[in-house]
ROLUMVEX-386942 format. One line per 8 residues: for each residue x, y, z of N, C-alpha, C. Coordinates in Angstrom, 3 decimals, padded with zeros to 6 digits. Each point is the difference from the previous one (the first is absolute). Example, Ala and Ser with C-alpha at 12.3 -4.5 7.8 and 13.67 -1.06 7.14 Angstrom:
BEGIN
013.190/-005.690/007.800/-000.890/001.190/000.000/000.900/001.200/000.000 | -000.350/001.050/-000.720/000.820/001.190/000.060/-000.770/001.090/000.730 $
END
This chain:
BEGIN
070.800/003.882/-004.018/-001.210/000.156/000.758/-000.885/001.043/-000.676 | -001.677/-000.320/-000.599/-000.639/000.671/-000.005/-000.733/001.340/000.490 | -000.067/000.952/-000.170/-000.455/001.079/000.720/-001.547/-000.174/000.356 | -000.978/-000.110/001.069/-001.231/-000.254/-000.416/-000.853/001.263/-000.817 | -000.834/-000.288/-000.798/-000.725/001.194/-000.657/-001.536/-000.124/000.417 | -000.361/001.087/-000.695/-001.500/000.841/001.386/-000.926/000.123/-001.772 | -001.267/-000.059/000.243/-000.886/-000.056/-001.043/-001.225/000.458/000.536 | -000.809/000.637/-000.505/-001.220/000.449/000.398/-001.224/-000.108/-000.988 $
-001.045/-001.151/000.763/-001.117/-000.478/-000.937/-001.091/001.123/000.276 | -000.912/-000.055/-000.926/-000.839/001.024/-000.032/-001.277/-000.346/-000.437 | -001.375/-000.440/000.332/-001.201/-000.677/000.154/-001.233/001.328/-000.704 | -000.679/-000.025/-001.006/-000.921/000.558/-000.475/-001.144/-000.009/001.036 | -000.793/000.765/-000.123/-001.232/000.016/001.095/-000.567/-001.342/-000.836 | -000.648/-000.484/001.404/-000.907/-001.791/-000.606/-001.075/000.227/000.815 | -000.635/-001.474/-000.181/-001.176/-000.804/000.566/000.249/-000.031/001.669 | -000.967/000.167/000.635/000.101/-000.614/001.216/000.235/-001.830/-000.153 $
001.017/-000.802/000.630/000.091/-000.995/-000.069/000.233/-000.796/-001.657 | 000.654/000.613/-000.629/000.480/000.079/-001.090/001.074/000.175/-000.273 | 001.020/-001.231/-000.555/001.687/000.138/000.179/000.025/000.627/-001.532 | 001.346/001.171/000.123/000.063/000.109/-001.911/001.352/000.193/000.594 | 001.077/000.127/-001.202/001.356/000.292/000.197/000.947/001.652/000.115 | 000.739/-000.620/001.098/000.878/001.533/000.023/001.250/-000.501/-001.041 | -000.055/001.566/-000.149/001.026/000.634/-001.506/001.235/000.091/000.560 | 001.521/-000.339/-000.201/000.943/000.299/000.577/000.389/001.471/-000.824 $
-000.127/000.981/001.135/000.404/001.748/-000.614/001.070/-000.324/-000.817 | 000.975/-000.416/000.168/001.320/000.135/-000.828/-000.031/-000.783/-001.929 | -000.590/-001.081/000.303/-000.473/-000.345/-001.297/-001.564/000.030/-000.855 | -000.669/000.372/001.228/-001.626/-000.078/-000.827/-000.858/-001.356/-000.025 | 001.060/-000.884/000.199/-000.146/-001.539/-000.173/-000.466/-000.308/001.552 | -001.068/-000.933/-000.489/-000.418/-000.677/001.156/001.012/-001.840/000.261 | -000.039/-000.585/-000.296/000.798/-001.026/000.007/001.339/000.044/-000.010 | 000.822/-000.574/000.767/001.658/-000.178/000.213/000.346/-000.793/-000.099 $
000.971/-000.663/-000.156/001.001/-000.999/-000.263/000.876/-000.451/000.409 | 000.420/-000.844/001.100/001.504/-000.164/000.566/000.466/-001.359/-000.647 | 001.223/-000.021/-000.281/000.751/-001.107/-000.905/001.031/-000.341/001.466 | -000.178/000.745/001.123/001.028/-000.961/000.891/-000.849/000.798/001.160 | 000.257/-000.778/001.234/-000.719/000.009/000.759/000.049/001.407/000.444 | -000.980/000.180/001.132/000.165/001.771/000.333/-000.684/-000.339/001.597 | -000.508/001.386/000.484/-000.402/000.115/001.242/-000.830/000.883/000.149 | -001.136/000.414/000.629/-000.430/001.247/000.560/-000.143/000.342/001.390 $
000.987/000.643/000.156/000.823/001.017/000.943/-001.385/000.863/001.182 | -000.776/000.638/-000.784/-000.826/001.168/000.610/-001.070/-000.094/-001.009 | -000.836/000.535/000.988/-001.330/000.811/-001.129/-000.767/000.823/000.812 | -000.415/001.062/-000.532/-000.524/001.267/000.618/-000.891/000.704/-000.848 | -001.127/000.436/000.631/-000.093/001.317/-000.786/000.032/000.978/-000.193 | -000.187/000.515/-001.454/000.747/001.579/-000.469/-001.205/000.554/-000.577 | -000.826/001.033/000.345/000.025/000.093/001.105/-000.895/-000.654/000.934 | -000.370/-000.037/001.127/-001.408/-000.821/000.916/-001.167/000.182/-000.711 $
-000.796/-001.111/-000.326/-001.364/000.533/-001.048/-000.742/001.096/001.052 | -000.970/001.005/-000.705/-000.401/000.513/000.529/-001.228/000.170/000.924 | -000.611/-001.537/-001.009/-001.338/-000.437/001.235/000.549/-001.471/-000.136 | -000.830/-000.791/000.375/-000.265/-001.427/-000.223/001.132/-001.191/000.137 | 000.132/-000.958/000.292/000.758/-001.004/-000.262/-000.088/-000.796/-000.979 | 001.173/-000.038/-000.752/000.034/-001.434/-000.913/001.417/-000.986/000.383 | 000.025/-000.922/-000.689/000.162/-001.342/-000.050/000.977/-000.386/-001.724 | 000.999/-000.023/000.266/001.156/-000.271/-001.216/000.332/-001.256/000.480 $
-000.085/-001.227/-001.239/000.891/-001.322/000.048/000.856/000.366/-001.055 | 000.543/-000.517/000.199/001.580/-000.406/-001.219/-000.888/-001.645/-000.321 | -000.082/000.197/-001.639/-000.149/-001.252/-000.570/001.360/-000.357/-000.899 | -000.032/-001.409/-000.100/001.589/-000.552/-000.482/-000.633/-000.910/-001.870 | 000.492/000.034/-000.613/-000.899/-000.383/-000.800/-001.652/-000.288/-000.245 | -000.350/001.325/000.135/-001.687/-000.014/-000.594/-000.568/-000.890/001.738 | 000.710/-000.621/000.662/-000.936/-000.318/001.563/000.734/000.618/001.012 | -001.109/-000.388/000.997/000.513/001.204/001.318/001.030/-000.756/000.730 $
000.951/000.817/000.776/000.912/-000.279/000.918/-000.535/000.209/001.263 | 000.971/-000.487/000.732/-000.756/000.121/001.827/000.244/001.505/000.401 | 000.476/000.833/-000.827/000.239/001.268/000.528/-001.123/000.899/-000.527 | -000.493/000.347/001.420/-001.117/000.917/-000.334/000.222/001.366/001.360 | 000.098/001.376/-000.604/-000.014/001.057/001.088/-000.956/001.188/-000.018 | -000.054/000.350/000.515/-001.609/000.955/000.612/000.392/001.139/000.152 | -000.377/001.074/-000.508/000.358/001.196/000.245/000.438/000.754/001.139 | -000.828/-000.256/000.778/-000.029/000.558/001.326/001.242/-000.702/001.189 $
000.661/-000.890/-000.686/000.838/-000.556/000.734/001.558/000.657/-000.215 | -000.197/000.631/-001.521/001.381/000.413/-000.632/000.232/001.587/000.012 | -000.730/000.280/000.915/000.009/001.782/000.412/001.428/000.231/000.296 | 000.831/001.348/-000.962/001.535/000.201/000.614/-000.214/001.049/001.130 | -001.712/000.073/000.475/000.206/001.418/000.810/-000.582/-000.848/001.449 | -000.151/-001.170/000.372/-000.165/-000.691/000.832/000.768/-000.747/000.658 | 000.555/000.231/001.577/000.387/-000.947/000.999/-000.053/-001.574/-000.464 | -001.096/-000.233/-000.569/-000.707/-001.174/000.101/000.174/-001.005/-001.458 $
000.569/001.032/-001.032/000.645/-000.645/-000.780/000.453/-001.585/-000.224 | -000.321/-001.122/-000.676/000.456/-001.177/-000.528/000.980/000.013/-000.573 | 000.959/-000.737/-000.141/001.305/-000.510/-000.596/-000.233/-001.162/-000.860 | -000.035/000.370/-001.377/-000.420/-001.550/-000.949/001.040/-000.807/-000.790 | 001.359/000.944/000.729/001.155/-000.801/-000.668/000.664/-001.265/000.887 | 000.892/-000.985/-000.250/000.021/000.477/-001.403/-000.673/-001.646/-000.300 | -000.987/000.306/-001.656/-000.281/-001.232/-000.906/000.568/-000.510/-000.954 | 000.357/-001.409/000.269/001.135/000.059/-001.458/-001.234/-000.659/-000.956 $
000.861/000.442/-001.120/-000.763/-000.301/-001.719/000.680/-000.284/-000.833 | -000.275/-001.270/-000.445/000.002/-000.447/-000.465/-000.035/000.192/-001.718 | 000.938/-000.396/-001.055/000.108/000.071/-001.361/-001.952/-000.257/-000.335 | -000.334/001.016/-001.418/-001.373/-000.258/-000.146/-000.398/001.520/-000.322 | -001.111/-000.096/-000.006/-000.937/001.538/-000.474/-000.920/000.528/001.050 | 000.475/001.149/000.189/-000.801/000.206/001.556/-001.392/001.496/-000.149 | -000.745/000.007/000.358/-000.742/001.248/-000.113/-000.871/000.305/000.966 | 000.284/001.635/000.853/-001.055/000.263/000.766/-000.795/000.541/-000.170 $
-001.090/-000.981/000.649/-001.374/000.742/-000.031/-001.141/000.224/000.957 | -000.910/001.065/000.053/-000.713/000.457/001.288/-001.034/000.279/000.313 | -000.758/000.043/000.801/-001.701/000.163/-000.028/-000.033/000.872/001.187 | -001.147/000.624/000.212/-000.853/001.197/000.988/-000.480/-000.821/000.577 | 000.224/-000.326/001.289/-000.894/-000.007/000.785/-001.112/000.446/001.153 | -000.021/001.045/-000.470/-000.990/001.481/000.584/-000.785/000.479/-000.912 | -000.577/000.825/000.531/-001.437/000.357/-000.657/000.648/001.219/-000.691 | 000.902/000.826/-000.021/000.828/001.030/-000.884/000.951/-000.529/-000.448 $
000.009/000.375/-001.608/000.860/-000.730/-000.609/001.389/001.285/-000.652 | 001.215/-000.500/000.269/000.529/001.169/-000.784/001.061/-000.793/-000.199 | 000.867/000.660/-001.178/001.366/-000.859/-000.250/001.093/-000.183/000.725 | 001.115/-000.594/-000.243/000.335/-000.218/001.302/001.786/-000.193/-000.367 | 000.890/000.173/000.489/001.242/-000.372/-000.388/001.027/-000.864/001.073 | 000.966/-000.826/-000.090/000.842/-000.941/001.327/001.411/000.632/-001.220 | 000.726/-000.715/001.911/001.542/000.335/-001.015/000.090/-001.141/000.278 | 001.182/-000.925/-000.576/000.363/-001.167/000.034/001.630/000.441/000.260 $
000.449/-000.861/000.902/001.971/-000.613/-000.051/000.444/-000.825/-000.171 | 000.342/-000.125/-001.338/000.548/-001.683/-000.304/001.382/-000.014/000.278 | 000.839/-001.102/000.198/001.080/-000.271/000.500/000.701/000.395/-001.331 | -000.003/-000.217/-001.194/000.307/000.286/-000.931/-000.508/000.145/-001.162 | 000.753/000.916/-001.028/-000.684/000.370/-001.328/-001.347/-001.458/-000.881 | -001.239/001.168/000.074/-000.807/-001.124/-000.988/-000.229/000.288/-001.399 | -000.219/-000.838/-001.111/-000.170/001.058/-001.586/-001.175/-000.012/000.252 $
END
């Protein structure tokens, strides 16, 4: 049995309404790779942006997936908190990416929980 592992993406200041890609901290790399299927467990952010809401999809080869989450929903300091696990995923190339949707723009970081190790 796999241990699940924890990753934390990290979003450059952008465009209002403008998707660009988060960096996974641990490799620098924006794009991942699963060769056998996986899951995502949780996602949160680290820390709550400090103004504004944005909007992260997970795209699966270069198009979008149905998973799309909103900042303001993934607060760890809120009652009100969403639960986005768990999604399974599928073998393929996956990359998240995120846009501002507020009039202040600042960078922004999520943690992710995958069910198990991704390269």
């Amino acid at each position: 049995m796999s241990l699940p592992v924890v990753r934390r993406y990290t979003s450059v200041v952008g465009t209002i309404n403008v998707f660009n890609n988060m960096t996974d901290d641990v490799t620098g790399q924006a794009p991942f790779t699963l060769f056998t299927n996986n899951a995502i467990l949780d996602v949160v952010n680290d820390p709550d942006p400090a103004t504004g809401t944005y909007e992260m999809r997970l795209l699966k080869n270069g198009s979008e997936t149905p998973v799309k989450i909103f900042s303001s929903s993934i607060s760890p300091t809120t009652a009100g908190r969403m639960s986005y696990g768990a999604i399974s995923l599928s073998v393929g190339q996956y990359i998240w990416s995120r846009a501002p949707r507020s009039a202040i723009v600042v960078g922004n970081s999520i943690i992710v929980k995958y069910a198990t190790p991704i390269a």
